[in-house]
C-alpha positions in Angstrom: 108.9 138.1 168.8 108.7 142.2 168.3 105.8 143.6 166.9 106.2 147.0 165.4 104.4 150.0 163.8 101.2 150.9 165.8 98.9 149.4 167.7 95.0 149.1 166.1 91.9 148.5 167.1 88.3 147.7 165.9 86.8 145.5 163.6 87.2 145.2 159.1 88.9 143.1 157.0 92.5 142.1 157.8 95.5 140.7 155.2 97.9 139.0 157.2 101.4 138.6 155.1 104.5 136.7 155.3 107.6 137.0 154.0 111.1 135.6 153.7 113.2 137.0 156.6 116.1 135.4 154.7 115.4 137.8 151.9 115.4 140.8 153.8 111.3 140.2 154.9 109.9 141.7 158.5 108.3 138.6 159.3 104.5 139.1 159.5 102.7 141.7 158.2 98.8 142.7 159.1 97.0 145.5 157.2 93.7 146.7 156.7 91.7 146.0 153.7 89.5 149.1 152.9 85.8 147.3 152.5 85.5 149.5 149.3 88.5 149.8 147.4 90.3 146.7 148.5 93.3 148.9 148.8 96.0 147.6 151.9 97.6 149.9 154.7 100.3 148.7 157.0 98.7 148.1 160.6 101.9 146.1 162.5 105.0 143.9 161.8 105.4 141.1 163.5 109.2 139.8 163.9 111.5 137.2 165.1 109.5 134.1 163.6 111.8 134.1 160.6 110.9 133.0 157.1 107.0 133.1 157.2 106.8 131.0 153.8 103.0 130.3 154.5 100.0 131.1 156.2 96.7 129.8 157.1 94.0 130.7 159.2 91.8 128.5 161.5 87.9 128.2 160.4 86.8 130.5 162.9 89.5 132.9 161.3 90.2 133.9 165.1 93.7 131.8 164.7 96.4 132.5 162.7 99.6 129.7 161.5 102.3 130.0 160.5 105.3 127.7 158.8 109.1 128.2 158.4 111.1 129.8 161.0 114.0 127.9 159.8 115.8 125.4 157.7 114.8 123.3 160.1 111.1 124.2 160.4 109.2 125.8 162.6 105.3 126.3 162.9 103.6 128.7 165.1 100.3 130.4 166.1 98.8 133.5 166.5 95.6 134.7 168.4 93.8 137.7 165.8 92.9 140.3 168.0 91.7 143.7 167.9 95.3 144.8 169.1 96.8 142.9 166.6 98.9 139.0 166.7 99.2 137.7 170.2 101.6 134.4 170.0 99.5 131.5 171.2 102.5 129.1 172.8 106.0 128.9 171.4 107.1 127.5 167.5 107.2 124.0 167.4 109.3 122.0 165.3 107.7 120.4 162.4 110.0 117.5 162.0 111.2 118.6 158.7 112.9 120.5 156.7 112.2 123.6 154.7 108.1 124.1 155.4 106.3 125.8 152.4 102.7 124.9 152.8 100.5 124.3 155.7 96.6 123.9 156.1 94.3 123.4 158.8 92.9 120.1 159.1 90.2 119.3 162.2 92.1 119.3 165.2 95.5 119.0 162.9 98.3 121.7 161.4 99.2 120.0 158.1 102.9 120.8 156.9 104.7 120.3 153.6 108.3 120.5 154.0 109.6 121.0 150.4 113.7 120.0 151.8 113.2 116.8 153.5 110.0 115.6 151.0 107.5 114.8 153.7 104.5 115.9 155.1 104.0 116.4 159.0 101.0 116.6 160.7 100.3 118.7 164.3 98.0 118.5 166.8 95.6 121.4 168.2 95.0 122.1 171.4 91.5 123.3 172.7 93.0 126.7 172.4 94.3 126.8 168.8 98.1 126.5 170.1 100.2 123.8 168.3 101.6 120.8 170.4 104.3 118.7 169.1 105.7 116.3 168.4 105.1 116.1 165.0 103.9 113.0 163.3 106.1 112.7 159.8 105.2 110.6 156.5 107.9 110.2 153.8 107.3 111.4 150.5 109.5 108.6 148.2 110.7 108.7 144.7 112.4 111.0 142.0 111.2 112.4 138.6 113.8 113.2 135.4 114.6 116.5 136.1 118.3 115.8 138.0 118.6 119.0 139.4 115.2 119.8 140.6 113.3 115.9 140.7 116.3 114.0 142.5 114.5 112.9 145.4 111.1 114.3 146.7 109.7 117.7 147.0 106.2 118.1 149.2 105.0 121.2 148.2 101.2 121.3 148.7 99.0 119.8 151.2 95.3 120.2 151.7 92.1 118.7 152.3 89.5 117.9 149.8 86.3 119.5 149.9 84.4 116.5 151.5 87.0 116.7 154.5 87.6 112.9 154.2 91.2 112.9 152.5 94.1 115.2 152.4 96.0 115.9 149.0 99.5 116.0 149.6 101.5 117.4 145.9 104.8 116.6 145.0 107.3 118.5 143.0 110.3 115.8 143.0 108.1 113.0 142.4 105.6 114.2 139.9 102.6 112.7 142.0 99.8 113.8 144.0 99.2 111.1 146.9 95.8 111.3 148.4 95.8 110.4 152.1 93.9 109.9 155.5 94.7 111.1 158.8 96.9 109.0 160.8 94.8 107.8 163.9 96.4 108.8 167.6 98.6 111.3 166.6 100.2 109.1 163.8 101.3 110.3 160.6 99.5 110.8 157.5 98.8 107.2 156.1 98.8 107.1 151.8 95.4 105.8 150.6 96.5 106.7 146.8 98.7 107.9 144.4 98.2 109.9 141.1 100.9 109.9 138.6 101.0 113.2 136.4 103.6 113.7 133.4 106.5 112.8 134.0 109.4 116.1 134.5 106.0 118.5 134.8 106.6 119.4 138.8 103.4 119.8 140.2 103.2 122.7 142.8 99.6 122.7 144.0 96.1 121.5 143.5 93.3 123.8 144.0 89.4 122.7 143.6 86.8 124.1 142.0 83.5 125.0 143.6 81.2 122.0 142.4 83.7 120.0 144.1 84.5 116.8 141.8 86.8 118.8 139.8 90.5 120.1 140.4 93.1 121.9 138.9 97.0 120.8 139.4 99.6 123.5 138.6 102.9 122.5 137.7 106.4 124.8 138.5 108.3 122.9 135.8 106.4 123.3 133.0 104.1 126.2 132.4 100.9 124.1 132.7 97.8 122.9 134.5 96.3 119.6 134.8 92.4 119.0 134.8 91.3 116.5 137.2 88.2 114.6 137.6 88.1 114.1 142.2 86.0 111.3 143.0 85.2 111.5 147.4 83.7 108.4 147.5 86.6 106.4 146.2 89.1 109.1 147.2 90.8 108.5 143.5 92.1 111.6 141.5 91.9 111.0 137.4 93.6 113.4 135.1 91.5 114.5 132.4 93.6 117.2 130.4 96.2 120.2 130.2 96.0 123.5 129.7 99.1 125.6 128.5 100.0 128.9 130.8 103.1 129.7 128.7 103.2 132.8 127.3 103.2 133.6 123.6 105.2 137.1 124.4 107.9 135.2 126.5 110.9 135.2 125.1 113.2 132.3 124.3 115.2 133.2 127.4 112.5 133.4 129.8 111.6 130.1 131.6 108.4 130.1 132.9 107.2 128.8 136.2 103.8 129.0 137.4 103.2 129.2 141.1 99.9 129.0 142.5 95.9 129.1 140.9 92.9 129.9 142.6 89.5 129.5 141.9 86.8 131.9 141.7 84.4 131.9 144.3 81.6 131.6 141.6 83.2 129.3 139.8 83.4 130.6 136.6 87.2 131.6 136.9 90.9 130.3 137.8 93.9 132.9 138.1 97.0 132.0 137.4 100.7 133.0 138.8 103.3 132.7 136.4 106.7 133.5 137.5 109.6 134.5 135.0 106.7 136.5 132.2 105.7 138.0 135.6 102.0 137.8 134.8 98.6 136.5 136.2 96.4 134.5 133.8 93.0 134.6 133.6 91.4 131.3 132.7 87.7 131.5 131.6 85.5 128.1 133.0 82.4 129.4 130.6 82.9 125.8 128.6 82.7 123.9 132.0 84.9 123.5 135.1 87.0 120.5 133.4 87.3 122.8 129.9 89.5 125.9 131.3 90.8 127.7 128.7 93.1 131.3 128.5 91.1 134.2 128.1 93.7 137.1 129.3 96.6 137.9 130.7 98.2 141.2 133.1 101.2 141.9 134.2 101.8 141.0 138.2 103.0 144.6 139.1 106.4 143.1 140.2 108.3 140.7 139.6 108.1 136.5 140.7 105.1 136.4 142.0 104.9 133.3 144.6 101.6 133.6 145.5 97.7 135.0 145.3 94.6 135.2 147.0 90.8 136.5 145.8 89.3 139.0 147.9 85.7 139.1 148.9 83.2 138.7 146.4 86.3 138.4 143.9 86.1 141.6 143.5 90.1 141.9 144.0 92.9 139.6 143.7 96.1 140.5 145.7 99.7 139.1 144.3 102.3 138.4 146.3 106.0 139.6 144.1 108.5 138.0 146.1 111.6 139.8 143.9 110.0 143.3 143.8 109.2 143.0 147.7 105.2 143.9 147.2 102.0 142.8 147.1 99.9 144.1 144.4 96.1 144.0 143.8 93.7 144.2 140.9 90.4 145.1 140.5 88.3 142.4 138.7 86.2 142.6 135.8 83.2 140.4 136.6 81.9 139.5 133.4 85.3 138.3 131.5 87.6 137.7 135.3 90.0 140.1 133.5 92.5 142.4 136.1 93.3 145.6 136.8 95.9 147.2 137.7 94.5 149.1 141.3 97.6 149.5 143.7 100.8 148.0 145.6 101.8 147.8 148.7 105.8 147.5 150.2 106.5 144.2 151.6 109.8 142.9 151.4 110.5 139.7 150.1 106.6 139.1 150.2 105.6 135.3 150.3 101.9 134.9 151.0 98.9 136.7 151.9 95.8 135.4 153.7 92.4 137.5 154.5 90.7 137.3 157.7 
């Protein structure tokens, strides 16, 4: 792997982005995050992984993953240094195909491969490195949708907040399984399974701060589902929907929401919808399972696949897979509303995580 553009050194904030090499992306880009404006400059590129499709960082923040590479799948790590991204080991396969999520689980890299509809599950050495091989559950099933829903789709996994059970999200299947970690090495092993509406795709499940509630956001339909999340019982119970679609899209546009994040007071969810190319603000000043639409901006680009809240959610940075940037907005703290503040140039831009 090359790493371009300068070397850096000394401590602040860091974005670390990925992008689709497929799509004309440079792999793995780190910039600076200016502690008072939020604003992003371009510190190095780091190539030759391939498509970086996600990113997560280790608790410690001194590791960073990655998942893609391939069709075939690849995940990889990445020591955070003051010089920049240091590969920890070589990629390892994941055991499936097309990765699109990954979170870091204890001693274990969590994979969702959207492709093959399965979930696979890596071990951690003492060093942060990834050892294979990879340990592989099955998503099974199909929703109505025959083009999209013929067979199943993994596109989310994630631990709850307790850190007893692992939500795994399922686009083809229109499910969210809830599972524990395989003992040994094994593979995930299904405790649970939530049905949601049927032809909805869910995409992802974020939680909100209190902890026994969660939000489901679907790429099908321009929606999110309320959940009540019970740890004890490890049982997830849809409570209601929330529209995202846009009054001002046009009978053309499709709509198809990517990601939602939670405020880190709680009193807010954003919301990426591709197609309108906008980010919803959802206001929580009802209650965490009453979420309703209070504003909407436009991304700054166009599809936007993915965003993150800065510190103190005082920004919000979008990552505008068509456009090939990643925008950010100021917040307004009293209504969540955004701001337009600035954009940076990142080619086929996929993710952004802050370290």
């Amino acid at each position: 792997m090359d790493v371009a553009a300068g070397t850096y050194r000394g401590a602040g904030q860091r974005a670390h982005i990925g992008s689709f090499a497929s799509g004309g992306g440079r792999g793995i880009t780190t910039a600076a995050v200016d502690p008072v404006t939020g604003a992003l400059s371009v510190l190095d590129v780091m190539d030759g992984f391939g498509d970086a499709s996600s990113l997560a960082l280790s608790p410690d923040r001194q590791v960073l993953y990655a998942a893609g590479g391939t069709d075939s799948g690849l995940a990889a790590a990445f020591r955070v240094t003051a010089d920049g991204l240091a590969p920890l080991g070589q990629p390892v396969p994941v055991g499936g195909l097309g990765p699109v999520h990954l979170s870091v689980v204890g001693d274990r890299l969590l994979i969702a491969n959207y492709a093959s509809g399965s979930v696979s599950s890596l071990r951690l050495a003492g060093d942060g490195s990834v050892a294979g091989p990879a340990a592989v559950l099955g998503h099974q099933g199909v929703g109505p949708d025959r083009e999209r829903q013929a067979g199943p789709h993994a596109h989310h996994v994630a631990p709850d907040p307790s850190g007893r059970w692992v939500l795994s999200v399922d686009l083809g299947t229109d499910s969210v399984r809830v599972c524990v970690i395989g003992k040994d090495g094994g593979p995930l092993r299904v405790h649970a399974e939530t049905p949601l509406r049927a032809g909805s795709g869910p995409r992802e499940v974020v939680f909100h701060p209190c902890g026994d509630v969660a939000y489901v956001i679907h790429e099908l339909e321009p929606q999110l589902t309320v959940c009540r999340w019970n740890a004890d019982s490890g049982r997830l119970h849809p409570t209601g929907e929330v529209s995202l679609g846009s009054a001002g899209a046009g009978a053309d546009t499709k709509e198809h929401p990517s990601v939602a994040v939670v405020s880190g007071n709680g009193r807010f969810v954003w919301a990426a919808i591709r197609g309108s190319n906008l980010i919803s603000t959802l206001s929580l000043s009802d209650g965490p399972e009453k979420p309703r639409v209070s504003d909407a901006a436009p991304c700054g680009g166009q599809w936007p696949r993915h965003l993150v809240a800065g510190p103190s959610d005082r920004q919000v940075y979008v990552s505008n897979e068509w456009t090939g940037d990643v925008t950010w907005f100021d917040t307004d703290p009293e209504s969540g509303s955004l701001r337009l503040a600035g954009r940076l140039e990142v080619p086929a831009a996929a993710c952004v995580v802050l370290s």
